[in-house]
N, C-alpha and C positions, 0 to 999 in steps of 0.2 A: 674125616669129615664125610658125613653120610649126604649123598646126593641124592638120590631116587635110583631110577633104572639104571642099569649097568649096561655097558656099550657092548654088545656083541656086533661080530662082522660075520658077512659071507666069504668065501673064498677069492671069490671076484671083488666086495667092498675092499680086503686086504688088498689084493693085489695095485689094486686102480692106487689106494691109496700110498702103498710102499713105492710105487712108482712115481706120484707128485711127490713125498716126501723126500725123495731123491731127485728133485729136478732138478737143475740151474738157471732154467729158461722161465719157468712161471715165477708168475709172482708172488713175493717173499710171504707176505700174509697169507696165500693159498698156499704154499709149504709150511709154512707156521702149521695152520688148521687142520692139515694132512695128518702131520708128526702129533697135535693135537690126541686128536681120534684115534693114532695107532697105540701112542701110550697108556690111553683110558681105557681101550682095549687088552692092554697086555696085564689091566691091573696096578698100573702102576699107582703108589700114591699121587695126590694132588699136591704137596709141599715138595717131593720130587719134580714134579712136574713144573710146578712154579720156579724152582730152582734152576733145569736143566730148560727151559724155555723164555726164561727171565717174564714171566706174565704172573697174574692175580689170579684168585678162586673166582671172581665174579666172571674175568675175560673165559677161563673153563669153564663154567658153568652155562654159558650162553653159547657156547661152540658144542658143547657136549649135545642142550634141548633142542640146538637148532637139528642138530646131526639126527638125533634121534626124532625127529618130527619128519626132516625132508630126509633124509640119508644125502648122499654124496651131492643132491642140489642145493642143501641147507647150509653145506660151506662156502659154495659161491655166495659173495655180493656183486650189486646189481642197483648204483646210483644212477638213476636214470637223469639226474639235472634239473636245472630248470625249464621249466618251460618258454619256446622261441614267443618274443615278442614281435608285434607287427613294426615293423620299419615302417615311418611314417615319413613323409616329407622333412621333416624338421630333421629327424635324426640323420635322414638319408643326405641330408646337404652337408651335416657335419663331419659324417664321414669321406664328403669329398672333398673338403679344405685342404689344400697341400698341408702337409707335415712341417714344422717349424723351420727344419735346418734344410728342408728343399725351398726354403723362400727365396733366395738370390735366383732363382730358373724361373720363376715369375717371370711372366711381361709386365713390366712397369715397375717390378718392386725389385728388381735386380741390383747387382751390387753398386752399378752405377748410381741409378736413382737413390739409395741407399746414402752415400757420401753427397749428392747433390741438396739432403733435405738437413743435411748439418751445418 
């Protein structure tokens, strides 16, 4: 399957990367994308690749142009979320309703009150 450009590394993109590739501590998708990058570099086919990585040509293909665009920042992600909304009075009261199952510690809706109103 012909890609376009072919992945070469530096001696340092190797290194940094054999070394995420070997982590335990990062995470699993940024070892994924490490092992990614070393394979395409080593030449390996992409049905090898899809085989010993369990992933699709499409998932390759998009880790390979990000790589080759950014190098080694183009495998980081970086969801930055939603944006905070303004707490307004309405919401701010809802979140200071006691929790359902701290109602008996209420004043006035305690357990006693509670059996008095049955």
């Amino acid at each position: 399957m012909a890609t376009g450009s072919e992945v070469s590394l530096t001696t340092d993109q190797r290194v940094e990367l054999s070394s995420i590739a070997q982590s335990r501590s990062l995470p699993a998708g940024y070892v994924f994308r490490a092992k990614l990058i070393l394979m395409l570099a080593e030449g390996t086919p992409f049905n090898t690749i899809k085989r010993r990585l369990q992933t699709s040509a499409p998932t390759i293909i998009r880790w390979k142009q990000r790589f080759l665009q950014s190098g080694l920042d183009g495998l980081d992600t970086y969801h930055p979320g939603q944006k905070a909304t303004l707490l307004t009075p309405a919401l701010r009261a809802g979140f200071c309703r006691p929790p359902a199952r701290n109602l008996a510690m209420v004043p006035g809706i305690g357990v006693a009150a509670n059996w008095r109103r049955r």
